[in-house]
Backbone as JSON, one array per atom type, in Angstrom:
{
  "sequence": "XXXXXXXXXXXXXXXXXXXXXXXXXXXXXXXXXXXXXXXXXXXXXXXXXXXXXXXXXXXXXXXXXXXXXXXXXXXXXXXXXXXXXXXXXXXXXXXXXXXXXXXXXXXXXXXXXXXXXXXXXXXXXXXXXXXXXXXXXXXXXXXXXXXXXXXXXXXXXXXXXXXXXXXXXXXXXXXXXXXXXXXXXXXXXXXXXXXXXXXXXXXXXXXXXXXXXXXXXXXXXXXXXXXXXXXXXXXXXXXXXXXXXXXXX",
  "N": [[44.22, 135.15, 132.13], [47.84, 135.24, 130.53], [50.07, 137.26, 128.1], [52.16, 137.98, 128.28], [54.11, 136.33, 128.52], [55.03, 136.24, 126.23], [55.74, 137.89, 124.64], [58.26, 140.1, 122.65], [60.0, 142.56, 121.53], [59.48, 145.37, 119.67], [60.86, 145.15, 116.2], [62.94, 147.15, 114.51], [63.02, 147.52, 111.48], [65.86, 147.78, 109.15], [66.49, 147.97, 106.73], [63.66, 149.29, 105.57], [63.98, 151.62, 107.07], [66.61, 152.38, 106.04], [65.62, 153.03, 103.26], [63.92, 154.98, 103.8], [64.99, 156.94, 104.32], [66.9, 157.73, 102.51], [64.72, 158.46, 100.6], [63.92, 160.57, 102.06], [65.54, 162.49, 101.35], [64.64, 163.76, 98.93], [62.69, 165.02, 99.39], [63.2, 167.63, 100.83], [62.36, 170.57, 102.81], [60.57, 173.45, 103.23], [58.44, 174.01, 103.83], [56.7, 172.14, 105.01], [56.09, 170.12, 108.97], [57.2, 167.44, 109.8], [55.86, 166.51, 112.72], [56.16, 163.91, 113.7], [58.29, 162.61, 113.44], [60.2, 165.03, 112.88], [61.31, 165.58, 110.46], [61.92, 168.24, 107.88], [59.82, 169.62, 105.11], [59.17, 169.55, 101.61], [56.78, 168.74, 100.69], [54.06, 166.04, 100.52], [53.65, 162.86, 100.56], [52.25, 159.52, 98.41], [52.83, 157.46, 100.41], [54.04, 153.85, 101.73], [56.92, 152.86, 99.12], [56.37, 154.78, 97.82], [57.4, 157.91, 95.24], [55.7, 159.72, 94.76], [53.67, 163.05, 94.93], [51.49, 163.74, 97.05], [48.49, 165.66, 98.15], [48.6, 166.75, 102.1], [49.61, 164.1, 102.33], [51.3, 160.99, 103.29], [54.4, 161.04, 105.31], [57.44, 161.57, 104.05], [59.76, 160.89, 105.21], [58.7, 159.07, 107.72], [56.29, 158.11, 106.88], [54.74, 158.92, 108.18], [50.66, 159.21, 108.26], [48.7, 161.93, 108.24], [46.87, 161.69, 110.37], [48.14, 160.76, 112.13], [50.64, 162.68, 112.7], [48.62, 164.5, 113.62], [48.12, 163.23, 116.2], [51.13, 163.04, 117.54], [51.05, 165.92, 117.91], [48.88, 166.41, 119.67], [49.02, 164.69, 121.84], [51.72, 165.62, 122.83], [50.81, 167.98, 123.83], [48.53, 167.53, 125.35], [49.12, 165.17, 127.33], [51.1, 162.78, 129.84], [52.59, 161.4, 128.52], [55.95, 161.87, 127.3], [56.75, 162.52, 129.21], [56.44, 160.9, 132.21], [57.48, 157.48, 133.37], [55.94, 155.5, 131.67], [53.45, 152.39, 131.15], [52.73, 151.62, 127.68], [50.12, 150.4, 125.65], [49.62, 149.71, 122.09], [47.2, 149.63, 120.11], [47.16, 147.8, 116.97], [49.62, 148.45, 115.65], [51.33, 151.71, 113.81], [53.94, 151.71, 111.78], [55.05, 154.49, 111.92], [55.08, 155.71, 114.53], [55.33, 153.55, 116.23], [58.37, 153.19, 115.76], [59.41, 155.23, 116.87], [57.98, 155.33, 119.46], [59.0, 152.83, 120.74], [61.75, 153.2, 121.2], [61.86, 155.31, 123.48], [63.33, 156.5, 126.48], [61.36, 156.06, 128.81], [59.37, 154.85, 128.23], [57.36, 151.69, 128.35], [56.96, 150.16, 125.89], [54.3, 148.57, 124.22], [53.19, 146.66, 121.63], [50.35, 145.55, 119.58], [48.46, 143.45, 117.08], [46.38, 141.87, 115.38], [46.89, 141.08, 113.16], [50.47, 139.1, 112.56], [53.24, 140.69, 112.44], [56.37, 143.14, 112.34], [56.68, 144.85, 114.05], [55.11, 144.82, 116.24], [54.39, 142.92, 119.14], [52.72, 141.5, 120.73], [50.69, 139.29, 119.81], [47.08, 139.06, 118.76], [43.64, 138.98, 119.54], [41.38, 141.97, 119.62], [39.08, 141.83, 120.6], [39.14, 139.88, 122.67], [41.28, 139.93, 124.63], [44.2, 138.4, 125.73], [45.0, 139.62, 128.35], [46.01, 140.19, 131.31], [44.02, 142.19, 133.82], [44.25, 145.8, 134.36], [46.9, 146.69, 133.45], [48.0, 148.43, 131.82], [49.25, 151.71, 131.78], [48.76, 153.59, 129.73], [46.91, 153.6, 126.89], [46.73, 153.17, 123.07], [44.4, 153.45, 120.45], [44.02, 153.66, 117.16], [42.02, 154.17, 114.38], [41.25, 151.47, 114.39], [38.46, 150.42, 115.76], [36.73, 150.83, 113.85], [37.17, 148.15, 112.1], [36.66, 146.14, 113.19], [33.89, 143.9, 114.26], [32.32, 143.18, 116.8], [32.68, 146.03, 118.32], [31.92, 147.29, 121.34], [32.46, 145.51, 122.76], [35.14, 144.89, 121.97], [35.91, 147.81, 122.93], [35.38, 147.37, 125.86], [37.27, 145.56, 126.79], [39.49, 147.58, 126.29], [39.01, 149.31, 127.92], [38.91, 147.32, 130.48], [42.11, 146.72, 130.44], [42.9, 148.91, 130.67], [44.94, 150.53, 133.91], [43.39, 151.7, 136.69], [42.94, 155.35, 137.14], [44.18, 155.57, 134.47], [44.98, 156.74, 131.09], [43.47, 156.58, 127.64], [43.37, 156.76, 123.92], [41.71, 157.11, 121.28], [40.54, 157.34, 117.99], [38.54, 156.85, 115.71], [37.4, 157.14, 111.44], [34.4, 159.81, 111.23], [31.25, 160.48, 111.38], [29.95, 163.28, 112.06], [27.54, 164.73, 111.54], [25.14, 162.55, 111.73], [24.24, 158.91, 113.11], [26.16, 156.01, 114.52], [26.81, 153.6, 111.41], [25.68, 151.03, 110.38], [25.38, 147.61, 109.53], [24.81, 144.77, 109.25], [24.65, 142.65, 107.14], [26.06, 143.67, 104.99], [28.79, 142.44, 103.14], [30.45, 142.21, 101.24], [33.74, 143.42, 100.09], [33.27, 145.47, 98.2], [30.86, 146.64, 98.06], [31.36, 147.19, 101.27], [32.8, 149.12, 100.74], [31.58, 151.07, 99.44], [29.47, 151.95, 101.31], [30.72, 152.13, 104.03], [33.06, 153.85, 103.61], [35.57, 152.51, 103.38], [36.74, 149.31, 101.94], [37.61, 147.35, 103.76], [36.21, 147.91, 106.19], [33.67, 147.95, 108.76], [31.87, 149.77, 109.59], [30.06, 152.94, 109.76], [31.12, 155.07, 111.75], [29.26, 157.45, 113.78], [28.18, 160.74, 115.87], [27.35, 159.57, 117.85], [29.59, 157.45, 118.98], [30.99, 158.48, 121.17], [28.83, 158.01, 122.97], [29.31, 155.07, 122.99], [32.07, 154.34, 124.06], [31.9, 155.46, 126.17], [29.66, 153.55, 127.99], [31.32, 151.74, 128.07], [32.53, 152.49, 130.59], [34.24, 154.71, 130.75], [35.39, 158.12, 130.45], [34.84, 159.76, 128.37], [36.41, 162.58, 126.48], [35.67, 164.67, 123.57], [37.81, 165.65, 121.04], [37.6, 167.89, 118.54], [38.73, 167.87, 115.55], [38.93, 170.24, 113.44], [39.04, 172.19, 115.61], [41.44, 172.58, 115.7], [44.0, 175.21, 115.37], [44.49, 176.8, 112.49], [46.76, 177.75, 110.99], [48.62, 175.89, 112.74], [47.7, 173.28, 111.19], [48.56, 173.81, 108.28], [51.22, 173.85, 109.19], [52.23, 170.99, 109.62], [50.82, 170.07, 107.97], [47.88, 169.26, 108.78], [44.53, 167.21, 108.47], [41.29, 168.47, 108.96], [39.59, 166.7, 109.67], [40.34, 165.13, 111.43], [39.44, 163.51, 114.36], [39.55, 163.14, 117.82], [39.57, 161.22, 120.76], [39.64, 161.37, 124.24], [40.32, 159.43, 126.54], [39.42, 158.52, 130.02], [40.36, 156.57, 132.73]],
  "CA": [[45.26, 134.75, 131.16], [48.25, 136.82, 130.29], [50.03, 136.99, 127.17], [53.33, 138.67, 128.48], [55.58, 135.22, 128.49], [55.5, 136.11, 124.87], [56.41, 139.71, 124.9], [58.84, 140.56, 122.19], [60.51, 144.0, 121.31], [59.16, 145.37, 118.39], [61.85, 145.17, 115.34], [62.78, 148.31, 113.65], [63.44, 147.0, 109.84], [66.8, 148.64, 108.8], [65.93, 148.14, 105.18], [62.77, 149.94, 105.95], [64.75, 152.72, 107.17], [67.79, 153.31, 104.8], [65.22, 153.56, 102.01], [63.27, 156.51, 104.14], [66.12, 157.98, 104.97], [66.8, 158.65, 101.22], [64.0, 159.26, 100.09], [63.14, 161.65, 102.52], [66.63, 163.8, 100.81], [64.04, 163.99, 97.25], [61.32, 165.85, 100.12], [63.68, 168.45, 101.78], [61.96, 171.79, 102.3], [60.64, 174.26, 104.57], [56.35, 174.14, 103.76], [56.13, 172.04, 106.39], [57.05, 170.02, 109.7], [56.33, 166.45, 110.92], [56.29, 166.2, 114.25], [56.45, 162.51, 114.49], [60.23, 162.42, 112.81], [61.04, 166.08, 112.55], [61.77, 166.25, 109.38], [61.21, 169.27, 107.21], [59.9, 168.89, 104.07], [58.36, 170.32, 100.98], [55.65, 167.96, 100.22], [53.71, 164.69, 101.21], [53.85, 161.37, 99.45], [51.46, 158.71, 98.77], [53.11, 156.58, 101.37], [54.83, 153.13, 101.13], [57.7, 153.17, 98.67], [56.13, 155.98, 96.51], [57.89, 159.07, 95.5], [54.8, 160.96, 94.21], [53.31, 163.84, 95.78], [49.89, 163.85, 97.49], [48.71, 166.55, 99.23], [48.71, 166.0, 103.15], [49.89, 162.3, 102.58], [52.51, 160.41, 104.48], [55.68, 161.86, 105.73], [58.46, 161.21, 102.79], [60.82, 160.19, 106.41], [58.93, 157.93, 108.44], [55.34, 157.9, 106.86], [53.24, 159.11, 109.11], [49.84, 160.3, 107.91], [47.82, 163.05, 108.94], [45.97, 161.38, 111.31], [49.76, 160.45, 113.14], [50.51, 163.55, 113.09], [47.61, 164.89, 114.63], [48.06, 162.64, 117.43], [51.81, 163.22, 117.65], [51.31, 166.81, 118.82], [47.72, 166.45, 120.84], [50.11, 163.57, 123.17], [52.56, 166.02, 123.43], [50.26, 168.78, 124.5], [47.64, 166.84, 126.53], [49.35, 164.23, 127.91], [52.23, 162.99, 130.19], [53.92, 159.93, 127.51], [56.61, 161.97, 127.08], [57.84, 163.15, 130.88], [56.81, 159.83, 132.85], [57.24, 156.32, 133.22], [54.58, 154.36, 131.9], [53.24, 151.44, 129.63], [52.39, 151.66, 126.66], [49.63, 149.58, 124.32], [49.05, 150.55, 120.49], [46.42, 148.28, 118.91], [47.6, 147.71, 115.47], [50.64, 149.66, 115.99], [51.9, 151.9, 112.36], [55.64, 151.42, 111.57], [55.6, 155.74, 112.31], [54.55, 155.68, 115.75], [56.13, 152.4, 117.12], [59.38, 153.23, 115.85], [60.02, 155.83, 117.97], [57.94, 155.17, 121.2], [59.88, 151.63, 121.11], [63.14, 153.88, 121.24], [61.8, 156.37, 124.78], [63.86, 155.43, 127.53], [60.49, 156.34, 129.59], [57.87, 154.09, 128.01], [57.74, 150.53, 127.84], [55.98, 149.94, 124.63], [53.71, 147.14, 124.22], [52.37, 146.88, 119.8], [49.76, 144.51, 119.81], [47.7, 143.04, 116.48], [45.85, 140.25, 114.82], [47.75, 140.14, 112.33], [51.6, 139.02, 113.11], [54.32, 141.68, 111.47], [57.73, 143.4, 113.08], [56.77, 145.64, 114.51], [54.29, 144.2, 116.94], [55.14, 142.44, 120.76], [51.71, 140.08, 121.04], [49.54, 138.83, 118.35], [45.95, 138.92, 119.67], [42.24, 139.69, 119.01], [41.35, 142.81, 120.49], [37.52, 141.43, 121.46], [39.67, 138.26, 123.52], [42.54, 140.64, 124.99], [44.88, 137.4, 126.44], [46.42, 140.4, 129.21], [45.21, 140.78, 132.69], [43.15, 143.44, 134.04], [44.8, 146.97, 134.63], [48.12, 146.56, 133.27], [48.29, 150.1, 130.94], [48.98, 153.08, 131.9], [48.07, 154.48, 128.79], [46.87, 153.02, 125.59], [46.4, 154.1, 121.59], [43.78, 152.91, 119.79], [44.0, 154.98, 115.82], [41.79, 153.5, 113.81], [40.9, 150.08, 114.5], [37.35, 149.71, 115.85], [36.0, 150.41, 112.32], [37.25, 147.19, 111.41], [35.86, 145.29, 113.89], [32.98, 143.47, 114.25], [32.19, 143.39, 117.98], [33.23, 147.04, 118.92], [31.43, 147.05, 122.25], [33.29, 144.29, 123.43], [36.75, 145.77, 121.84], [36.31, 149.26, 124.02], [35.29, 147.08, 126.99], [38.62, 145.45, 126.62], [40.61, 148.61, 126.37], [38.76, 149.5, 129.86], [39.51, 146.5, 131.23], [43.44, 146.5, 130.44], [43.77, 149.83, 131.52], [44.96, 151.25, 134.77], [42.72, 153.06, 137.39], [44.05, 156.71, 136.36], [45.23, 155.56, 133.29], [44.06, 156.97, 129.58], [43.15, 155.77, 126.49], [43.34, 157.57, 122.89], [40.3, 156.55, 120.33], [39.95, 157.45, 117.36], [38.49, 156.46, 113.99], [36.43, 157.86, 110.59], [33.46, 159.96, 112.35], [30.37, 161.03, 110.76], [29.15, 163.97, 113.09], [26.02, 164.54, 111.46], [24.52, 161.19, 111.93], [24.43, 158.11, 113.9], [26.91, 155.25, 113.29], [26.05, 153.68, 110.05], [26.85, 149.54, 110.35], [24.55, 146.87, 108.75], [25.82, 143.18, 109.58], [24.5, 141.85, 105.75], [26.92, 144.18, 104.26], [29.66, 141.59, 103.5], [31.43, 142.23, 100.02], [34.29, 144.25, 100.34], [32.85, 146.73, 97.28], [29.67, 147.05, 99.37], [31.23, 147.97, 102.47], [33.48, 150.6, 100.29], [30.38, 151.83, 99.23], [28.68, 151.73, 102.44], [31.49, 152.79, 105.03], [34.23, 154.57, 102.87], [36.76, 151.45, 102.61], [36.49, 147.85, 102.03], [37.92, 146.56, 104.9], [35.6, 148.71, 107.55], [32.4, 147.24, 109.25], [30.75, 150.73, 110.24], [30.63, 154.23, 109.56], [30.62, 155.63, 113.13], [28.61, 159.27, 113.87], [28.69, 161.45, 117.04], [26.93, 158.21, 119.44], [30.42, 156.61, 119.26], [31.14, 158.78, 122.56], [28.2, 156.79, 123.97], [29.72, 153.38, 123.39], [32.66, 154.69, 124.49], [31.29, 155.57, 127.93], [28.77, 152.45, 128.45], [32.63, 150.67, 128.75], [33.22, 153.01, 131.99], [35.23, 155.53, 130.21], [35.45, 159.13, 131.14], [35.47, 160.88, 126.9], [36.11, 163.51, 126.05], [35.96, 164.61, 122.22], [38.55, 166.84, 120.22], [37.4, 168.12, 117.12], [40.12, 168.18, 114.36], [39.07, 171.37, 113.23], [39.45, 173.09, 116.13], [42.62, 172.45, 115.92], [44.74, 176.01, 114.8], [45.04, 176.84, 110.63], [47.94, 177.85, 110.94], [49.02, 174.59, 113.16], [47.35, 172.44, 110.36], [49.18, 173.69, 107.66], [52.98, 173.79, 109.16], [52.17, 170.16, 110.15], [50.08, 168.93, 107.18], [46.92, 168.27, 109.12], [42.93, 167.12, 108.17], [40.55, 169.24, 109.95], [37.98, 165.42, 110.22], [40.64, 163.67, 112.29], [39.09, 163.71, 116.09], [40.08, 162.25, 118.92], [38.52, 160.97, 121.9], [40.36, 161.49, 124.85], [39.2, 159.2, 127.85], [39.96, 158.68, 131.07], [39.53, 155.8, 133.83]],
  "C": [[46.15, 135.94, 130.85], [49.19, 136.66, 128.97], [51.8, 137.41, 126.71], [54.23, 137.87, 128.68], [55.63, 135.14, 127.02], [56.0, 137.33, 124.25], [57.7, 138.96, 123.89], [59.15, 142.22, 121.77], [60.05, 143.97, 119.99], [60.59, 145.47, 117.14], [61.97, 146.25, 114.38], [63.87, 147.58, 112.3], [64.49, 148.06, 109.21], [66.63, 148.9, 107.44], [65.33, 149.19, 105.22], [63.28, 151.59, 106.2], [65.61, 153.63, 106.33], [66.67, 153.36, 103.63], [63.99, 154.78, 102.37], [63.58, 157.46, 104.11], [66.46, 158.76, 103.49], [66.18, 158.65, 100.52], [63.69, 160.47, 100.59], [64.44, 162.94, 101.76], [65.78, 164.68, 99.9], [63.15, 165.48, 98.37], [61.89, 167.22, 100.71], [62.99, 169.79, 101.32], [61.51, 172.56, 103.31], [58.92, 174.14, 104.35], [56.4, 173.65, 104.74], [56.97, 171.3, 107.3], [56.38, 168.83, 110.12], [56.64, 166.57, 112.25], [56.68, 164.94, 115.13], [58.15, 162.15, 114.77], [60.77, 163.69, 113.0], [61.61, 166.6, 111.51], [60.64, 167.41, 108.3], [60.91, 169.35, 105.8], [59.07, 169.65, 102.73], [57.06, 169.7, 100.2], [55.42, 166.56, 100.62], [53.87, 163.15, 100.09], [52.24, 160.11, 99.78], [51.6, 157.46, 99.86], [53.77, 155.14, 100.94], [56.34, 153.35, 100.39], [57.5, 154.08, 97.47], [56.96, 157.04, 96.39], [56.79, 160.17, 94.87], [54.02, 161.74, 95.2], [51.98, 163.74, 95.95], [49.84, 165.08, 98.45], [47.68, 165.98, 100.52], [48.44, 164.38, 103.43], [50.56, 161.98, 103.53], [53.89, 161.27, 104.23], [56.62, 160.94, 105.02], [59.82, 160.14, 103.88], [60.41, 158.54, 107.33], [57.02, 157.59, 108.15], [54.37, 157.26, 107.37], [52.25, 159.6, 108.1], [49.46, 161.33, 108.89], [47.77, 162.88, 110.11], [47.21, 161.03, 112.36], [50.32, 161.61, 113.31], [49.96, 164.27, 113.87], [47.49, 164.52, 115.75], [49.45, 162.76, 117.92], [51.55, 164.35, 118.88], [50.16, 166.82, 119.95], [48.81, 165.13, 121.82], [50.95, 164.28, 123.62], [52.19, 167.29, 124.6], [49.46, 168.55, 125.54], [47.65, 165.58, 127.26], [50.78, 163.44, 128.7], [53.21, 161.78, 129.76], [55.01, 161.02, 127.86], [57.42, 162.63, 128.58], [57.97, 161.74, 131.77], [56.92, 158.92, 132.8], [55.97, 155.55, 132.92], [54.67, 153.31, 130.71], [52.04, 151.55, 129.08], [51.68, 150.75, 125.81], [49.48, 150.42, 123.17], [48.69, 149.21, 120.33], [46.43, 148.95, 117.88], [48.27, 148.87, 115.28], [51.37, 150.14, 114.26], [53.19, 152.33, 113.05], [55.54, 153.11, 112.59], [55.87, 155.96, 113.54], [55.41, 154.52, 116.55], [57.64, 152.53, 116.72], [60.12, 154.43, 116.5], [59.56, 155.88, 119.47], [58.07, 154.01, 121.48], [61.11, 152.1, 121.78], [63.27, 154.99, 122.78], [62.01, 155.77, 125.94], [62.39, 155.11, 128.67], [58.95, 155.35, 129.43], [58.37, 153.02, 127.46], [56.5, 150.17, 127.05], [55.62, 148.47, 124.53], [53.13, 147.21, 122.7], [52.07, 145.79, 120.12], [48.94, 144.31, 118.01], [47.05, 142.28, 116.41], [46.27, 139.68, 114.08], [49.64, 140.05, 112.93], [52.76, 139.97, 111.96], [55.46, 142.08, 112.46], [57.26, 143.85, 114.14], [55.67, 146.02, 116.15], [54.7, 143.83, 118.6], [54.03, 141.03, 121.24], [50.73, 140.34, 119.71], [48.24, 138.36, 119.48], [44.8, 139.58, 118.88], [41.82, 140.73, 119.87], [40.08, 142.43, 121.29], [38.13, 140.55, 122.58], [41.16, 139.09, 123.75], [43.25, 139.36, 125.58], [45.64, 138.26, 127.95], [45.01, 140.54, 130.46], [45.03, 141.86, 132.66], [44.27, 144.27, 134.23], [46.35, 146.57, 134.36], [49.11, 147.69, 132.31], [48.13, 151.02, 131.45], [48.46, 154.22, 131.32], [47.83, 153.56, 127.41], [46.11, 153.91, 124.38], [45.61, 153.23, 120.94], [43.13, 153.64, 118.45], [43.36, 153.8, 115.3], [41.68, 152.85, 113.71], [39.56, 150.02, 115.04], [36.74, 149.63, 114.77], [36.25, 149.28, 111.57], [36.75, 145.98, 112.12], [35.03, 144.91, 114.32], [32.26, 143.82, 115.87], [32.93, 144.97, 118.97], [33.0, 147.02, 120.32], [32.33, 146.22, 123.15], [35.25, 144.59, 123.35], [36.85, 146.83, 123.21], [36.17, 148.74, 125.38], [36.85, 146.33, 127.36], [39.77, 146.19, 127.14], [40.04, 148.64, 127.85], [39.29, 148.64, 130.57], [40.8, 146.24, 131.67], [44.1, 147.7, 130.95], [43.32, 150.22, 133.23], [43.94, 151.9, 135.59], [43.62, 154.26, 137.5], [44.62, 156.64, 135.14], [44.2, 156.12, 132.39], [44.26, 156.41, 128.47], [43.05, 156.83, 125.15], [42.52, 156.69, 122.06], [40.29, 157.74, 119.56], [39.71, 156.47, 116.13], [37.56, 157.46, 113.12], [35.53, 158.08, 111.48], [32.72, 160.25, 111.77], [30.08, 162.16, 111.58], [27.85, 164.18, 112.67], [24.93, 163.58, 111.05], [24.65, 160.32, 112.95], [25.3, 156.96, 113.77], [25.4, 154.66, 112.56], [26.34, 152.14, 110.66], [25.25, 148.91, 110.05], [25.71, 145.29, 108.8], [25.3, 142.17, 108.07], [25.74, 142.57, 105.01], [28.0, 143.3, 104.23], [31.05, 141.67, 102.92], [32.61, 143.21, 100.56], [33.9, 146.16, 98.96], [31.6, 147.47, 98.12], [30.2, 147.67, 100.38], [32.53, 149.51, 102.05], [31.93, 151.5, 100.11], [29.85, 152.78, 99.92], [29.39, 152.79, 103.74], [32.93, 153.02, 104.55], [35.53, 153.27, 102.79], [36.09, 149.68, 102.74], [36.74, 147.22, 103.08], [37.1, 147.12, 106.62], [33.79, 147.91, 107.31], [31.43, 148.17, 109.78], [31.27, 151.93, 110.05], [30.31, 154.74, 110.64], [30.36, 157.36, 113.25], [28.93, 159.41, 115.48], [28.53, 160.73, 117.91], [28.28, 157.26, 119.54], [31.16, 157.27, 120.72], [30.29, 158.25, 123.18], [28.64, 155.52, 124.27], [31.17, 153.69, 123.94], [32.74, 154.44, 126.38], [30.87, 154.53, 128.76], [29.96, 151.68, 128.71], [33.05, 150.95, 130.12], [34.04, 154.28, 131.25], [34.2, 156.56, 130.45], [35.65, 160.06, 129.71], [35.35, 162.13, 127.05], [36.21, 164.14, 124.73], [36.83, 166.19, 121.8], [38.33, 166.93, 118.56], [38.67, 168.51, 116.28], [40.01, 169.89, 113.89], [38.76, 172.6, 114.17], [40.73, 173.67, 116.61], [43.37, 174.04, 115.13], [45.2, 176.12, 113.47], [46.08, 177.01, 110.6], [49.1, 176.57, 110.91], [48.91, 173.45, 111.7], [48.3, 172.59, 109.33], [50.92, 173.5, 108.07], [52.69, 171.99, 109.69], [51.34, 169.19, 108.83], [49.02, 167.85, 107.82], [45.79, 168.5, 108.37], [42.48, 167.54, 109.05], [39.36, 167.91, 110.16], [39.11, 164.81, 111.14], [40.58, 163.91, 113.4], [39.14, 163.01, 116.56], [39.01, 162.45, 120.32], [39.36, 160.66, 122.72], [39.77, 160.23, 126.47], [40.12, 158.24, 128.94], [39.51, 157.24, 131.9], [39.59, 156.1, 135.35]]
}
């Protein structure tokens, strides 16, 4: 089954925009530097239409967090999106991210969810991908298996849709000194705040999430956030927990 006679372009919300655009004037400054947008800025925001300051929140321009950040420059450094032709999935694609690798003459962007919003191209369950085999050259996956029930079956997915040679970006919350955490009675959403740091997450995953990873066919490899450069972190406004899993088919 394939899912691409429904292919739409994702919609960049002009609204959305002109009220980034000036807010981001309130932020102007030199502390630091997103890399997603470029703009320079003297403090973070709680994100949405907030103007209050958080420190390392979302980007006042095109609110990114951290964790978009962090993946901004590791793509630019360890990977070839930005020189060759290829396509592009993001499961559960954020506004920051899809509104500019919609815009690269070089990548044909595919935003996929479950739930239906703009900024999207197919509405889909990631466990029940509707897309034939090998059809990505590269795909992003920030933060989404923690919300899903059947992970196993998700990452086998991503394998499946991508490319021989192609890669895959994974991450989510990590525990390293433990194993994941997940409990299938946990139901409430206060419970699974409790349990696995937000309500809407189904598992707190530890260092064995490079095993399930692998058991899909995948080739990981893990980047620790805080080996990432102090220096780097601060002109960029990064978290030294957000790690990435780099993997290969």
């Amino acid at each position: 089954m394939n899912a691409f006679h429904s292919i739409k372009k994702p919609i960049i919300d002009r609204s959305i925009e002109t009220f980034l655009t000036l807010r981001a004037l309130f932020f102007i400054g030199n502390k630091y530097t997103c890399p997603c947008c470029g703009w320079k800025l003297r403090a973070f925001t709680y994100g949405g239409t907030s103007f209050k300051v958080r420190p390392l929140g979302y980007c006042p321009r095109c609110n990114s967090k951290a964790r978009h950040r962090r993946w901004w420059l590791f793509l630019q450094e360890n990977t070839n999106l930005f020189i060759d032709h290829l396509r592009l999935l993001q499961v559960s694609p954020n506004y920051c991210l899809s509104r500019r690798f919609s815009k690269f003459p070089n990548i044909n962007y595919i935003g996929a969810d479950y739930y239906n919003h703009r900024n999207i191209s197919i509405k889909m369950d990631l466990p029940a991908t509707p897309i034939i085999s090998e059809t990505f050259d590269a795909i992003l996956c920030i933060h989404v298996l923690e919300h899903i029930q059947d992970d196993r079956k998700a990452i086998h997915e991503l394998y499946r849709v991508l490319k021989q040679g192609g890669w895959a970006g994974i991450s989510s919350p990590i525990r390293l000194d433990q194993n994941t955490y997940e409990d299938s009675t946990i139901t409430s959403p206060e419970e699974r705040k409790r349990a696995f740091g937000e309500s809407v997450h189904v598992r707190y995953y530890g260092y064995d999430l490079k095993d399930r990873i692998e058991e899909a066919g995948f080739h990981a490899k893990f980047y620790p956030g805080k080996d990432v450069d102090r220096l780097c972190r601060e002109k960029y406004g990064l978290r030294d927990d957000e790690n990435i899993f780099f993997c290969t088919k």
